[in-house]
C-alpha positions in Angstrom: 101.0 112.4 4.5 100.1 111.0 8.1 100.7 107.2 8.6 99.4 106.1 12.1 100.4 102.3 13.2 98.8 100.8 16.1 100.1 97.4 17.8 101.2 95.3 20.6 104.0 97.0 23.4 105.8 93.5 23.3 105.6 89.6 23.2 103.5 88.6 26.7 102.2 91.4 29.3 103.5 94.7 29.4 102.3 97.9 31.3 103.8 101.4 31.2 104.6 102.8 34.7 105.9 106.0 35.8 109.9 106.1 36.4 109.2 108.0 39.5 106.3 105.2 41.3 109.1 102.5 40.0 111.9 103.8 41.9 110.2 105.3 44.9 108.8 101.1 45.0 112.1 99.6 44.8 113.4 102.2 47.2 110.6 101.6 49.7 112.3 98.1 50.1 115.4 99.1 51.2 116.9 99.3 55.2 116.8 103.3 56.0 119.5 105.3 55.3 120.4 103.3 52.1 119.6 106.2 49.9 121.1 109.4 50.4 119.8 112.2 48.0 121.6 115.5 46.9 125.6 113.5 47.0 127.1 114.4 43.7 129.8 113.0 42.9 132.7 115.2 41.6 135.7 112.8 41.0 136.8 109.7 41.3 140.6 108.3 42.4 141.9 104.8 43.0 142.8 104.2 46.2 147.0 103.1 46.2 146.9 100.8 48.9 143.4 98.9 48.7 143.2 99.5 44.8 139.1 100.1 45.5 137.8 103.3 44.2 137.6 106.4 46.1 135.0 108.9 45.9 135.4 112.9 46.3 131.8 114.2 46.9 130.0 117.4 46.1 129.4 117.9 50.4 133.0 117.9 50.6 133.6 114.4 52.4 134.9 111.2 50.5 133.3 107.9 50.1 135.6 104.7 49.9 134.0 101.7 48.0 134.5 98.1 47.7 132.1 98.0 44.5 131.2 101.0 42.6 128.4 100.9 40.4 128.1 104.1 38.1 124.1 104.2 37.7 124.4 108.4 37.0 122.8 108.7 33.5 124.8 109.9 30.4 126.8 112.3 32.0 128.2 109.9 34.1 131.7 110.6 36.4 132.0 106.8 36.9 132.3 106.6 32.6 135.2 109.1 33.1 136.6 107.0 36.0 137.1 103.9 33.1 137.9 105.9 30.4 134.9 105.0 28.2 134.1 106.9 25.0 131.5 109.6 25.9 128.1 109.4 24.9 127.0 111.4 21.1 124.4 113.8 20.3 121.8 113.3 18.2 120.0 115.4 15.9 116.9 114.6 17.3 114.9 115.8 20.1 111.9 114.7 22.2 109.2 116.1 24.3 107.0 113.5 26.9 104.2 114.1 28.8 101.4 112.6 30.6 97.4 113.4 30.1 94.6 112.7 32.9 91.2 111.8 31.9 89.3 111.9 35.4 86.2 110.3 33.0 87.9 107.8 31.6 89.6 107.9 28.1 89.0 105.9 24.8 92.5 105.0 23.8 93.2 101.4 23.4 95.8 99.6 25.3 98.3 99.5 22.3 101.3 101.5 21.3 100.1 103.9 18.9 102.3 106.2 16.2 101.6 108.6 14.2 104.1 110.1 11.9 104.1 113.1 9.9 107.0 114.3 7.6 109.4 113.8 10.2 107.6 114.5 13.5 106.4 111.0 15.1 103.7 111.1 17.5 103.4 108.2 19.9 101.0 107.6 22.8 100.1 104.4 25.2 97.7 104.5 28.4 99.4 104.0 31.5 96.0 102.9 33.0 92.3 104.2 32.3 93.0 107.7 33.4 96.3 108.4 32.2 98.0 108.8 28.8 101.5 108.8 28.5 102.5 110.5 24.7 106.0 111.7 23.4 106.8 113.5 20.4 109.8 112.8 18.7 111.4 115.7 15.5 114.7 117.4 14.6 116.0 119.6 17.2 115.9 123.2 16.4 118.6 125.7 18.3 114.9 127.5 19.8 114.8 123.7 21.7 117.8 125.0 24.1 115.3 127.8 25.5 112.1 126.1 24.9 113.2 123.3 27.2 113.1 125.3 30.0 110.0 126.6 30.0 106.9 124.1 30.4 104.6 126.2 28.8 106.7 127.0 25.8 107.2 122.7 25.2 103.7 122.8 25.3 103.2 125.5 22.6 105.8 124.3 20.7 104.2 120.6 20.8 101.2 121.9 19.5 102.8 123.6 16.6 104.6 120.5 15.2 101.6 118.3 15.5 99.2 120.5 14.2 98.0 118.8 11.4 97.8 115.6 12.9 94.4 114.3 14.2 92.5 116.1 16.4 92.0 113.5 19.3 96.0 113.5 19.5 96.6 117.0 19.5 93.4 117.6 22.1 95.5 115.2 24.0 98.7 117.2 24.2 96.7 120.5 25.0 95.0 119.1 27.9 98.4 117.4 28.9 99.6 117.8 32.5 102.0 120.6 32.6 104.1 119.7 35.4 104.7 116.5 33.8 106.2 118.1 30.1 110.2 117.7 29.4 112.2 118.5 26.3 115.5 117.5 25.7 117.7 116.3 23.0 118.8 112.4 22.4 122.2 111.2 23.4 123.5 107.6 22.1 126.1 105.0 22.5 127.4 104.5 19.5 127.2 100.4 18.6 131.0 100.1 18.2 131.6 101.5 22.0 129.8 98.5 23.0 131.8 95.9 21.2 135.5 97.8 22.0 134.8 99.4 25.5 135.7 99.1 28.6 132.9 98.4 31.2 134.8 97.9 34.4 137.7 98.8 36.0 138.9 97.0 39.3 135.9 96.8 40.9 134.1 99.8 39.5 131.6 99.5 36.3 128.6 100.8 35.0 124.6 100.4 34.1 121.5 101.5 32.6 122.0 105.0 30.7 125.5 105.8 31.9 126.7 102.0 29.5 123.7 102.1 27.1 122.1 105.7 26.6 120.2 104.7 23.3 117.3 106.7 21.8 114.1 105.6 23.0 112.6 104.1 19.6 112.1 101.0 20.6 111.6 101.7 24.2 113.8 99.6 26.0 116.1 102.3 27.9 114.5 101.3 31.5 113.7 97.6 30.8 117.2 97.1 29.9 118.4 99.1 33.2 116.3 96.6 35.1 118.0 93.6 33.1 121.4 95.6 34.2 120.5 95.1 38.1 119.2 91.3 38.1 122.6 90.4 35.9 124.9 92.0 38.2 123.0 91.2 41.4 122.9 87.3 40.1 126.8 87.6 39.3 127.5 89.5 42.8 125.8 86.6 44.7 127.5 84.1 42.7 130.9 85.2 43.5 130.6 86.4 47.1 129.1 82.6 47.8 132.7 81.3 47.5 134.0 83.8 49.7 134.1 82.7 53.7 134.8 84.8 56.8 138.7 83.6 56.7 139.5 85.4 53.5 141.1 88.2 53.7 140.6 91.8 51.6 142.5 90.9 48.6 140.6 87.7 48.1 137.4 89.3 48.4 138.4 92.4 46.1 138.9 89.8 43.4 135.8 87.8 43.7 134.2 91.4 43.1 136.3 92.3 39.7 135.2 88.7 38.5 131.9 89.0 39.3 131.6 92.7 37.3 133.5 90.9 34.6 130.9 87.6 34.0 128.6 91.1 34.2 129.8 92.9 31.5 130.2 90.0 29.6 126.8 88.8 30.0 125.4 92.2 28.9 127.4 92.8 25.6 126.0 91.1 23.0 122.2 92.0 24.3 123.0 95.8 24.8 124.8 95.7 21.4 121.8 94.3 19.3 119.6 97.2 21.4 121.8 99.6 20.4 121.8 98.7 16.7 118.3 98.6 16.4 118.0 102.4 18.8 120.5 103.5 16.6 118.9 102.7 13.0 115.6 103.9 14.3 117.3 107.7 15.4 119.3 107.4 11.9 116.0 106.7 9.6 114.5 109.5 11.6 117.2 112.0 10.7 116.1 111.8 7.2 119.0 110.4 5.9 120.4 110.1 2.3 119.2 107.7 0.3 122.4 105.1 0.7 122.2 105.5 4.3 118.4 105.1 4.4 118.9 101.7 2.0 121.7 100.4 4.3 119.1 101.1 7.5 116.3 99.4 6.0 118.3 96.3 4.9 119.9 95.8 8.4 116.0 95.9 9.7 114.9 93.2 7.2 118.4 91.2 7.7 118.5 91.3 11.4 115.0 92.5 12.6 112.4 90.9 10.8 110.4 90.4 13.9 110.1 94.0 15.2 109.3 93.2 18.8 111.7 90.2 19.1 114.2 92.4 21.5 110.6 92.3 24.2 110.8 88.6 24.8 114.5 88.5 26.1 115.0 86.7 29.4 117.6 87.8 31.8 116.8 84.8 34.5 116.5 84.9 37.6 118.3 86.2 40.4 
């Protein structure tokens, strides 16, 4: 049986953007020589005199930091640097992709999902030409081969969704193919959030590297972006008290506090993300019936209003 639920993105104005045209924006801002692309970083020490981390990169020179900020996804070398939990794997899998309409296209600008035994079909236009879509289902071990072939996530999208309506499944065939990716979900667990350990020194972490969550409720990126103004606001704050006749180990300890009203300020609203990511990817799974029951009472308990988690305000910076 298909159910298909159309309805607002959040509380307010909302648009979908491409990550890419987002970051190449916020990039173009920035002096030249601020971003430098293909540094990998391969370990990370603690400098015994200065106590600021040390960096050993993949070009073979090393990077001393006063503040480290480990934006590098759920992989991430900074995590290992403060000993957090690694992220989980999920039993689910997604494929996105983009459609262009050079004519114009007849969606409506709402969030629309399908769902189908347990393949979900979503879709939202990004403007009047372009359609940004996503399937989510179980991963399958074929997924591990099928991601790396464009063509195949294409042929493979068409297969799950084929008895969905025809306007959705015309939208995936005409999809752009440069623009398909597969991959399987990884996840913070909730409890990480509440026990673990965020910063060290004057090292700590953001966006998917401290909350990886499954992208459900789509707030992966938005909450990244909450990450930066929180931890800009909190740098500022502390580096105001700091004057030109301070020496290092003064300043070093205006950073750890300012990384520590950070991760302080983001718990509790990463944490009720999480919990509400992580039921969604649970119900998903097709669960057992107790573990379905508990999911759909903490929605009713605790998420009543199903786009509350939109209308957060992080301030200003």
């Amino acid at each position: 049986m298909l159910i298909k639920t159309e309805g607002p993105l959040s509380k307010g104005e909302v648009r979908c953007v491409k990550r890419n045209e987002l970051i190449e924006a916020l990039a173009s801002d920035l002096p030249d020589g601020t971003v430098c692309f293909e540094c990998h970083v391969l370990h990370i020490e603690t400098d015994p005199v200065t106590s600021f981390p040390v960096l050993q990169l993949s070009s073979g020179s090393t990077l001393k930091a006063k503040v480290l900020i480990g934006c590098d996804g759920v992989n991430s070398v900074v995590l290992d640097y403060l000993g957090m939990n690694p992220t989980k794997v999920s039993c689910t899998s997604a494929v996105r992709g983009f459609t262009s309409y050079p004519n114009g296209h007849k969606f409506d600008n709402v969030f629309t999902i399908a769902k189908m035994d347990r393949v979900i079909l979503g879709s939202v236009p990004v403007n009047d030409e372009l359609v940004y879509w996503f399937i989510t289902r179980l991963w399958t071990s074929q997924d591990s081969t099928i991601s790396r072939d464009q063509e195949l996530i294409r042929m493979q999208s068409l297969k799950s969704t084929q008895n969905f309506p025809a306007q959705m499944t015309e939208m995936i065939r005409r999809s752009d193919k440069g623009s398909l990716s597969s991959m399987r979900f990884r996840y913070r667990a909730p409890w990480d959030l509440v026990y673990g350990r965020f910063r060290k020194g004057t090292a700590t972490v953001a966006g998917d590297a401290l909350h990886a969550m499954s992208p459900f409720i789509g707030q992966g990126g938005g909450a990244s972006l909450e990450d930066a103004i929180v931890l800009a606001r909190c740098l500022s704050r502390k580096l105001s008290e700091v004057t030109e006749e301070d020496g290092e180990g003064r300043r070093r300890r205006k950073y750890e506090e300012a990384l520590a009203d950070y991760v302080e300020e983001r718990r509790m609203r990463l944490l009720g993300l999480s919990i509400l990511s992580y039921v969604f990817n649970k119900l998903s799974e097709g669960p057992c019936m107790v573990v379905k029951i508990i999911c759909v009472l903490i929605l009713i308990v605790f998420f009543k209003d199903r786009i509350a988690h939109t209308a957060f305000d992080c301030g200003q910076l």
